[in-house]
C-alpha positions as CSV (number, residue, x, y, z in Angstrom):
1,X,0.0,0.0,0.0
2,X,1.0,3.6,-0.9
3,X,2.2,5.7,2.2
4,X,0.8,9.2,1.5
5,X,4.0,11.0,3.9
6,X,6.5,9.4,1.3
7,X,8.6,12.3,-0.5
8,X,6.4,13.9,-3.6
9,X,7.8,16.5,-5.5
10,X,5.4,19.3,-4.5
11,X,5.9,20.8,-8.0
12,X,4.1,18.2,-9.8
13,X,0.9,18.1,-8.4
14,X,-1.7,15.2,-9.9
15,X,-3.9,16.4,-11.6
16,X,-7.7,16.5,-11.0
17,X,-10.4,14.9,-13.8
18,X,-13.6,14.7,-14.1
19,X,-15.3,12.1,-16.3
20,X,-18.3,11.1,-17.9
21,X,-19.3,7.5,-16.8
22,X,-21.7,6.7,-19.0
23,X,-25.2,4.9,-18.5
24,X,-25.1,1.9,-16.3
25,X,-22.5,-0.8,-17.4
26,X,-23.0,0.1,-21.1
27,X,-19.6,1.3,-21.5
28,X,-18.4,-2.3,-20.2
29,X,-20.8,-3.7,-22.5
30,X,-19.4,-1.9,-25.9
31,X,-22.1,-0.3,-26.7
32,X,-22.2,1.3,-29.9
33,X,-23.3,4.3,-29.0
34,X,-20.8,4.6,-25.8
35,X,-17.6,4.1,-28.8
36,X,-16.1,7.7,-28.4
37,X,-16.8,7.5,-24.9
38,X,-15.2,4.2,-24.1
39,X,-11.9,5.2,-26.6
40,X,-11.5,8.3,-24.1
41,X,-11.8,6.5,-20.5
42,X,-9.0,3.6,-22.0
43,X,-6.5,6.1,-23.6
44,X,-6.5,9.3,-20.9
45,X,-3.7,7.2,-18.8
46,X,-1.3,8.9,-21.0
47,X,-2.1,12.4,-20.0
48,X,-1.9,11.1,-16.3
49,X,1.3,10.2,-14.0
50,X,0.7,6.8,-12.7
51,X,-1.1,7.5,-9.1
52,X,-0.4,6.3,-5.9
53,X,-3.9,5.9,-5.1
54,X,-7.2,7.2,-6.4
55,X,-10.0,8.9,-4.8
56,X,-13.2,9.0,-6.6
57,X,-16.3,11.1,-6.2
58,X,-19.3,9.0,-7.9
59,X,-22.3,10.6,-8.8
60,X,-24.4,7.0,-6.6
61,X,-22.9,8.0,-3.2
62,X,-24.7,10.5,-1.1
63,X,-25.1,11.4,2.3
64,X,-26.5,13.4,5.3
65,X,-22.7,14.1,6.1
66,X,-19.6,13.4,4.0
67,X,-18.8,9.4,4.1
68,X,-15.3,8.3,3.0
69,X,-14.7,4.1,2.2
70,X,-12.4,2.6,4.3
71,X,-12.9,-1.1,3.6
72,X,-9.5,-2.8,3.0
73,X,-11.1,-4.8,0.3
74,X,-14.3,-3.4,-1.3
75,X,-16.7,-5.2,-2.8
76,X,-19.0,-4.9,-5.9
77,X,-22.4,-2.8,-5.7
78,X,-24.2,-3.1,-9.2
79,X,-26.3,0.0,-8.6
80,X,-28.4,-0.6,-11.7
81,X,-31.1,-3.2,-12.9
82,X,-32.3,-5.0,-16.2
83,X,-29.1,-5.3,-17.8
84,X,-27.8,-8.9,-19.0
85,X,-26.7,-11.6,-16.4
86,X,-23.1,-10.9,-17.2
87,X,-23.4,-7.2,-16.1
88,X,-23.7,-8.7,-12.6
89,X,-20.5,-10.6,-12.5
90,X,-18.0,-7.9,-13.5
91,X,-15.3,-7.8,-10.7
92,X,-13.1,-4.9,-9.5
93,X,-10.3,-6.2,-6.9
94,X,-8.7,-2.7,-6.8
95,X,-7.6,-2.5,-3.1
96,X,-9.0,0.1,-1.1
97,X,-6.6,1.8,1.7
98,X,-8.2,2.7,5.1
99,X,-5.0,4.7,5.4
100,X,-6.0,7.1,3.3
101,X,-9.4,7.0,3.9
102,X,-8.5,8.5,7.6
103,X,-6.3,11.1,5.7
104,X,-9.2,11.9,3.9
105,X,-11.8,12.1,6.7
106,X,-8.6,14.0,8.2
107,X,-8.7,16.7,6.1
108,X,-12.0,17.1,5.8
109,X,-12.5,17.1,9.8
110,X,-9.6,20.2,9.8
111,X,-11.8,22.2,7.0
112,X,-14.6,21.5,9.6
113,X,-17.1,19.3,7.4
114,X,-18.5,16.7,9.2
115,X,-17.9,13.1,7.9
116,X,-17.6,9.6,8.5
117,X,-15.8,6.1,8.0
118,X,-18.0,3.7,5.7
119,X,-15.9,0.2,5.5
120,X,-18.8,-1.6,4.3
121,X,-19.0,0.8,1.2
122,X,-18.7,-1.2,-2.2
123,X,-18.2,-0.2,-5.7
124,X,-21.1,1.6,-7.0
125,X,-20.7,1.7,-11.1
126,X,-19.9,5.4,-11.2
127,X,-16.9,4.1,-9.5
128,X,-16.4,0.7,-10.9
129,X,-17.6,1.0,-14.9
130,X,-14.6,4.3,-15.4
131,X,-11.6,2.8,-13.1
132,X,-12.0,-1.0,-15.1
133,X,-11.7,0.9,-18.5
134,X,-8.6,3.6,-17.4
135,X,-6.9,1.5,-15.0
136,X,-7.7,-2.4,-16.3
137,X,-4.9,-3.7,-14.3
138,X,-6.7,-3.1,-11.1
139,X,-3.6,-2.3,-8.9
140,X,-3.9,1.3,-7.8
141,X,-5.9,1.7,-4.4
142,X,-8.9,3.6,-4.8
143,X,-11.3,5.2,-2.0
144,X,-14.4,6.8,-2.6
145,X,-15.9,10.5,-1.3
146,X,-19.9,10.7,-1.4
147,X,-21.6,13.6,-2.3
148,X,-23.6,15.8,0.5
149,X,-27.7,14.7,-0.2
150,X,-28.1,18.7,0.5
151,X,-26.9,19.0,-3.0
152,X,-25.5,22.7,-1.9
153,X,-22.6,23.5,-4.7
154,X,-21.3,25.3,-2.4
155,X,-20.2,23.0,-0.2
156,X,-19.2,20.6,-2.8
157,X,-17.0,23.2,-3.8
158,X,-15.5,23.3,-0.1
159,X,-15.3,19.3,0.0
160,X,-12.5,19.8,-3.0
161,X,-11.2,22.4,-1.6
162,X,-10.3,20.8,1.7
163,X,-9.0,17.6,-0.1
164,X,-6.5,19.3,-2.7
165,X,-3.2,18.8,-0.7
166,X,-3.5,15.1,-1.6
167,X,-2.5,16.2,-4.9
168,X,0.9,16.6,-3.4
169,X,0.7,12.9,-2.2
170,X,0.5,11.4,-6.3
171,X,-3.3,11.2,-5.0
172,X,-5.7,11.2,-8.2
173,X,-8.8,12.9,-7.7
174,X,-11.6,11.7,-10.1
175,X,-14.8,13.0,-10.3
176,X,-17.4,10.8,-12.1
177,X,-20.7,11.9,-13.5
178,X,-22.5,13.3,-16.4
179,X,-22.5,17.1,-17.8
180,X,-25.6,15.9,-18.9
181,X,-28.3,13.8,-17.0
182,X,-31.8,14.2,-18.1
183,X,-33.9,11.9,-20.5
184,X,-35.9,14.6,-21.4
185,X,-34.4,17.5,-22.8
186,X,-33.0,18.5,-26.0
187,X,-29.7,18.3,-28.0
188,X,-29.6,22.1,-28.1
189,X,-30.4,22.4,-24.2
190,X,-27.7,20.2,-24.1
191,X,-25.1,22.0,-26.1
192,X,-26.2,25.1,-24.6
193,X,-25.4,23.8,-21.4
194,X,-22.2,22.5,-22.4
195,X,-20.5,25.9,-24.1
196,X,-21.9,27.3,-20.6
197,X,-19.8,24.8,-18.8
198,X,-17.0,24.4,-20.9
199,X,-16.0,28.7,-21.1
200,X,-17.3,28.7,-17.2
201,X,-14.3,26.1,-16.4
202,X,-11.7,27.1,-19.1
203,X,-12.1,30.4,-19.4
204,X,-13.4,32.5,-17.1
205,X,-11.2,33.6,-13.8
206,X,-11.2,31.9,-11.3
207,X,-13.1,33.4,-8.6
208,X,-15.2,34.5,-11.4
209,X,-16.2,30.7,-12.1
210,X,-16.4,29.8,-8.4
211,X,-19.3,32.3,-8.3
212,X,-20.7,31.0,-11.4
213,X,-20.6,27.1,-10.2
214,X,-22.2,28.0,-6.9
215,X,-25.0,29.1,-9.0
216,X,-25.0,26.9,-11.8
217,X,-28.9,26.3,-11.5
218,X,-29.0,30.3,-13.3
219,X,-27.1,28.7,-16.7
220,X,-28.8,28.0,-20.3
221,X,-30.4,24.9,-19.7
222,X,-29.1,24.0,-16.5
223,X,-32.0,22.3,-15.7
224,X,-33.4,21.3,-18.2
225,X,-29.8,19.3,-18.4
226,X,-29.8,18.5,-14.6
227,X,-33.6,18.1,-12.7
228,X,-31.2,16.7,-10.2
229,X,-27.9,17.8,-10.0
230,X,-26.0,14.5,-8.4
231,X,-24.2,13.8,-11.5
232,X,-22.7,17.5,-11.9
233,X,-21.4,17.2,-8.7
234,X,-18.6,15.6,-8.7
235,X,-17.2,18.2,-10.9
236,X,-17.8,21.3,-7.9
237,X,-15.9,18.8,-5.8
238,X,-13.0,18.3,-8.8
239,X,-13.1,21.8,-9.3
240,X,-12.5,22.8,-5.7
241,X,-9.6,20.8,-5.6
242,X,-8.5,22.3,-8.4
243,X,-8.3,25.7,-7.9
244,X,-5.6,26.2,-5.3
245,X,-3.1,26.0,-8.1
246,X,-5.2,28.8,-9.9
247,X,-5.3,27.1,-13.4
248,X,-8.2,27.0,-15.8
249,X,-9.3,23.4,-17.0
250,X,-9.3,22.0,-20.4
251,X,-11.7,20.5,-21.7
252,X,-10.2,17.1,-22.5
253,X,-13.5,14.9,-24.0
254,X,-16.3,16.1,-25.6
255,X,-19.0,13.1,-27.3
256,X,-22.2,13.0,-28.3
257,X,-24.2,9.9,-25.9
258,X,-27.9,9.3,-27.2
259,X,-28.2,12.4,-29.1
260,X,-26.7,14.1,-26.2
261,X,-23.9,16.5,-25.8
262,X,-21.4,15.8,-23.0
263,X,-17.9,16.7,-21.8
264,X,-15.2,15.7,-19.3
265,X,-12.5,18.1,-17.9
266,X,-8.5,17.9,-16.4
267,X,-7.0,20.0,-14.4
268,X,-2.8,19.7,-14.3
């Protein structure tokens, strides 16, 4: 297992992603329409140094307070239903490290956000379905963050913002979601959303774009893209961690999904 007090050149900070994960296991699957999408998640190892460990923010975790996995050995939770048998088997063995996980609840505790220690935590396939397509090999511990059920960007913001010296510790932060979540809405709605986004996060100051995330809800579309905003998320927390080292993020994915526009971001 990783120790996180091991010497890490504090110059080279990991960087911080946020990722689209698709619907249910369909990316496992090969789904045609998931092609562009699954050709991203296998090949963006080569803009990323090889992490120590990964701690991933999944769009199926929420909370009352902040919980952090700390199970040694997590197991699978297929969150989803009427997919083929096989779906059901897919397996994961990626260590998690209850090291870290205090670390995490740590940090969190010192930024005074109340959390918790959930070792019985498993896998959901925001977490699972990404991680088996960019890191196949399985070796790289990985402990999840859950969202706040408040849903206050805001304090998603802050979650990321208390977390970001792991970046020093060759920590990956990974938020997984969608820019785009909602069944009923338009491609336009969800292009317009997306240029919103996409200038908000790589292109605007940013204190400026803090201000503008807090109160996404006021974009084009916003909800028309997002009736619930659990799969945008992750990205407030991604984007808190991000911002200590005052760099803009680049949009490194953009795909269409069902007709749909949708995007996934890096921070270095």
């Amino acid at each position: 297992m990783p120790e996180l007090n091991s010497t890490h050149d504090t110059n080279e900070l990991m960087p911080v992603i946020y990722v689209p994960h698709g619907a249910g296991p369909m990316p496992l699957m090969g789904e045609p329409g998931h092609k562009d999408l699954i050709g991203f998640l296998k090949n963006i190892h080569t803009e990323l140094k090889t992490p120590k460990a990964i701690l991933i923010i999944s769009g199926h975790w929420e909370g009352k307070v902040a919980m952090v996995s700390s199970s040694p050995a997590p197991k699978m939770f297929y969150d989803y239903g009427g997919f083929p048998p096989e779906t059901y088997e897919y397996q994961y063995p990626a260590p998690g490290n209850p090291a870290i996980s205090q670390e995490v609840a740590d940090l969190l505790k010192s930024h005074h956000i109340d959390c918790v220690l959930d070792d019985k935590r498993g896998y959901d396939h925001g977490v699972f379905v990404p991680l088996m397509l960019m890191y196949p090999n399985a070796d790289i511990p990985v402990v999840q963050l859950s969202l706040l059920n408040s849903l206050d960007p805001a304090k998603h913001i802050a979650l990321g913002e208390a977390i970001t010296s792991l970046r020093q510790k060759g920590v990956l932060i990974v938020g997984s979601g969608m820019t785009f979540h909602e069944r009923d809405a338009t491609f336009d709605h969800s292009v317009q959303f997306d240029h919103w986004l996409t200038e908000t996060l790589t292109s605007t100051p940013i204190e400026q774009a803090k201000e503008k995330l807090t109160n996404w809800a006021s974009a084009p579309a916003a909800r028309n893209c997002h009736r619930r905003e659990d799969h945008l998320l992750p990205l407030h927390v991604c984007f808190g961690a991000a911002i200590s080292n005052n760099q803009p993020a680049e949009r490194i994915y953009s795909g269409s999904l069902f007709g749909w526009r949708h995007s996934g971001f890096l921070w270095r």
